[in-house]
C-alpha positions, 0 to 999 in steps of 0.5 A: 039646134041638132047635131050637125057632125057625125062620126060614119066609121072607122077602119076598124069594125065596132064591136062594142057600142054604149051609152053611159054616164060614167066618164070613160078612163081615156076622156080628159074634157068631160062636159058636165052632165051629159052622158057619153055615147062609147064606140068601141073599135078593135084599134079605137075607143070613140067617145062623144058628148054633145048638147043642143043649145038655142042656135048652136049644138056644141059635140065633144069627141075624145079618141083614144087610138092604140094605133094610127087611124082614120076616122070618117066624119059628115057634115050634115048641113052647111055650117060654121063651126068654132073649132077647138083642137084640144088634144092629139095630132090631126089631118083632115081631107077631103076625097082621100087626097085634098088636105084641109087642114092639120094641127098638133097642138092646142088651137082654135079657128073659125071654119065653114063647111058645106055637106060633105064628108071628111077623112080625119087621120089620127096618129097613136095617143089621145086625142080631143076636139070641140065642135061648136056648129052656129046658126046664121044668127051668129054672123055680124058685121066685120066692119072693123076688123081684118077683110079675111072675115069679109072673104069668108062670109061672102064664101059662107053667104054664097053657098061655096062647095068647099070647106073653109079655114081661117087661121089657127089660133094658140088656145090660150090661159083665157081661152081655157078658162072660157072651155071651162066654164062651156064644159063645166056649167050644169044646164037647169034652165033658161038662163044657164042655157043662154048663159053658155051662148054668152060664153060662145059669144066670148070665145067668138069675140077673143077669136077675131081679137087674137086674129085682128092683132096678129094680123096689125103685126104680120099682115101676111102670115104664111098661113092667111097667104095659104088660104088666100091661094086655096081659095083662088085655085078653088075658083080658077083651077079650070083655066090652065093660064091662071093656075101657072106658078110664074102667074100665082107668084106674081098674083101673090107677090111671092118668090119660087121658093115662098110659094113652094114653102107656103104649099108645103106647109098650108097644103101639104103638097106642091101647088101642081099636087093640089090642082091636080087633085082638085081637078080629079074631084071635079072631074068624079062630079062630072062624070057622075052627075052630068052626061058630058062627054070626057073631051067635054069635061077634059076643057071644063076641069082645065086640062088641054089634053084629053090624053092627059087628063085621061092618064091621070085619071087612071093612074089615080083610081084604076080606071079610064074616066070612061069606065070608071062612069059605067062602073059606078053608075052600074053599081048605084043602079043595083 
């Protein structure tokens, strides 16, 4: 399997890039045998190690940064992905406002992303992930366990546009061994090959384990309620009546105060401030990609006011809707 994330750039211009098999100073989580491919930045050193394995392609990436950064990331095809947080603090959006998700200490999840590009924001220090992109061949019946995985292969199975999070899960003494043994086994032949995919099965299986008994103790864990209410913004944000407080309030069974704690939380925002951005995303697609009048795309992202929509817009990019889709279109025909 090819790799599917790529790095595109950094704020800072690469002026040193190499490829070596000596293990940078600043890598904490080499993974055997496989060389190192340095991207040297004035502000960031970018080291990454990646190998493609029979349905899967697993990507290190070690970051060490003398300063804050932002790092863009692409999503090349449509994935599911084993995450692993090893190292570091970390926010990733998308579209410079939406906020997908952050961590600061060690965790993993299960995720799904289609094509698309990220803004990873880093803070001053080292930091480390593991990637590990899977084939369709890896999805299995969710029978037994939690319906949060049903939601998620029904939203993987159907092509969604977003990206998708299940919850974080501390990355335990078991977990670490079984990172080991996926970063420390030498790769000769067939068998050490399926071997590692033993192994990814494990950190699979453990993952919904951790994920199946968290929820028999707290079936509603604030983090699960987060996703549930980005998933449903995500497929009602274009009709204003759904998306009011008192109606999500009701629909989740939640105070004015739980919704606002679990949207600052999950989404580090207001629930006003992600819909909001959702709907300035949307409109972006619309107005590049159809020939919809901005009345027209002003009732399709949910506003009701044209005049409304139209003030935001500017506010956020400079530009009325109208000029902003001369400009763009003028600038990809040259």
């Amino acid at each position: 399997m090819n790799e599917i994330v790529i790095i595109e750039s950094c704020e800072e211009e690469i002026y040193e890039s190499k490829i070596t098999k000596h293990k940078p100073q600043h890598c904490k989580f080499p993974v055997l045998r496989l060389p190192w491919y340095v991207f040297q930045h004035t502000e960031v050193i970018i080291s990454k190690q990646s190998r493609n394995l029979m349905g899967a392609n697993m990507q290190l990436f070690e970051f060490d940064a003398k300063k804050a950064a932002v790092i863009n990331f692409k999503i090349v095809k449509a994935s599911t992905f084993l995450f692993f947080h090893l190292r570091g603090n970390a926010a990733y959006y998308i579209n410079k406002n939406i906020l997908i998700t952050k961590m600061a200490k060690p965790t993993f999840y299960l995720t799904y992303s289609p094509e698309i590009q990220f803004k990873m924001k880093i803070s001053r220090g080292h930091h480390a992930i593991l990637a590990i992109a899977l084939e369709e061949i890896w999805s299995f019946t969710t029978d037994e366990l939690s319906p949060i995985f049903d939601d998620f292969y029904a939203s993987m199975l159907n092509g969604s546009d977003q990206p998708i999070v299940l919850p974080h899960k501390r990355i335990t003494k078991e977990v670490w061994s079984i990172l080991g043994r996926l970063r420390l086994t030498a790769v000769r032949n067939i068998e050490d090959n399926i071997g590692l995919l033993k192994q990814i099965s494990l950190c699979l299986s453990t993952y919904y384990r951790y994920v199946v008994e968290d929820n028999k103790n707290n079936p509603e864990s604030e983090e699960i309620i987060g996703e549930r209410i980005r998933r449903y913004l995500q497929d009602h944000y274009m009709f204003e009546d759904e998306c009011r407080l008192n109606i999500i309030q009701r629909k989740f069974n939640l105070s004015e105060w739980q919704l606002r704690k679990i949207a600052k939380n999950v989404f580090g925002s207001s629930i006003g401030q992600y819909l909001n951005n959702l709907r300035l995303e949307k409109s972006i697609q619309l107005l590049l990609e159809t020939d919809l009048t901005v009345n027209e795309i002003t009732v399709r992202i949910g506003y009701t006011s044209p005049t409304t929509f139209s003030n935001y817009f500017r506010n956020k990019t400079g530009y009325s809707p109208t000029t902003f889709r001369k400009k763009s279109k003028k600038a990809i025909q040259n």
